[in-house]
C-alpha positions, -999 to +999 in steps of 0.1 A: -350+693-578-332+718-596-298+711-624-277+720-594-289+697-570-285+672-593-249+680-600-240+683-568-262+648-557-232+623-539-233+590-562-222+572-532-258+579-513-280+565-545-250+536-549-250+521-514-239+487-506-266+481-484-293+494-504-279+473-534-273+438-509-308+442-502-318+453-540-303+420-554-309+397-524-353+398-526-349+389-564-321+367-562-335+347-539-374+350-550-365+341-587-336+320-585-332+305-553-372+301-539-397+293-567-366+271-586-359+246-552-398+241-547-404+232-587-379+213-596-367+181-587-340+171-563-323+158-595-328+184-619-298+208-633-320+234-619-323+225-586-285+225-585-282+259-599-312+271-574-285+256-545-256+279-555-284+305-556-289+300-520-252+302-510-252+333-531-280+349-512-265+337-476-232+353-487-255+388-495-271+381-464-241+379-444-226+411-459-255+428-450-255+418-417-221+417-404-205+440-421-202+481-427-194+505-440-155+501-458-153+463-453-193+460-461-181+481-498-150+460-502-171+424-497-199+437-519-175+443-546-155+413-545-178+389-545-205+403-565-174+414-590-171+373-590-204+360-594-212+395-620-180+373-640-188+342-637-221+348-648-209+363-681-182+329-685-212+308-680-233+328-706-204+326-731-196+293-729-229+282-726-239+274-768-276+276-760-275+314-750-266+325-784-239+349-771-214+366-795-189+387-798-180+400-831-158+433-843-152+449-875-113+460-875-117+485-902-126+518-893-156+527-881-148+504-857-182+485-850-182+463-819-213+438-814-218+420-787-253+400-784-269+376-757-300+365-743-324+391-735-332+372-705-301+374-685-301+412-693-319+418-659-296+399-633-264+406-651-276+446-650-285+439-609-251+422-605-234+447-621-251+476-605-244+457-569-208+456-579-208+494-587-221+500-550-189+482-539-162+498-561-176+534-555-176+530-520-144+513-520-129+538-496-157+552-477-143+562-442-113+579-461-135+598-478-156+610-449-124+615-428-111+638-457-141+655-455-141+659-419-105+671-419-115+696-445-139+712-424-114+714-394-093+733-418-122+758-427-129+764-389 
């Protein structure tokens, strides 16, 4: 693949919403939804947190499934825009997660912001998956613009 193949490459083919739904769902629902609800007791904070896993991976599941192409982008984004959130609202208020956010308002400017390594992973995947949404926000305009330019060309 040469530089201009690159270039020219359409984001929206590598960032589609189902390729990402089904990205997320297998891990989402392996890691936290799966091995969580058959270690853990029916009583245990992680069991409850396994639960909402498993109405998060229906919802994928049913965006995957009944849905396509604009509405399919415009569900992926909006939910996964939610849960991406309030992951990140959990993680800061959480104390044990050591998150911070710290900036220096003298020039250079230096912005910190530090977490858990170990949420880097779904919080990447949920942002990603939310990407796939907003990028294909419009996706039938975009191919009817396309096909209209090329009835122009003829």
């Amino acid at each position: 693949m040469n530089l201009k193949q690159i270039m020219e490459c359409d984001f929206r083919n590598l960032f589609r919403p189902s390729l990402w739904l089904v990205i997320v769902f297998i891990p989402h629902t392996l890691f936290n939804v799966l091995i969580p609800l058959t270690q853990q007791n029916v009583d245990s904070e992680y069991y409850t947190s396994a639960s909402y896993g498993f109405l998060n991976s229906v919802v994928l599941f049913a965006i995957f499934m009944f849905s396509e192409g604009k509405s399919q982008a415009r569900l992926t984004a909006v939910i996964s825009g939610a849960v991406f959130i309030w992951m990140i609202a959990v993680m800061a208020l959480d104390p044990s997660n050591d998150f911070a956010i710290s900036a220096e308002l003298t020039p250079p400017f230096i912005y910190k912001i530090s977490f858990d390594f170990d949420l880097a992973p779904p919080l990447i995947l949920w942002a990603l998956l939310t990407l796939s949404g907003l990028l294909n926000w419009n996706h039938e305009a975009a191919a009817k613009e396309k096909a209209e330019k090329v009835d122009l060309d003829i």
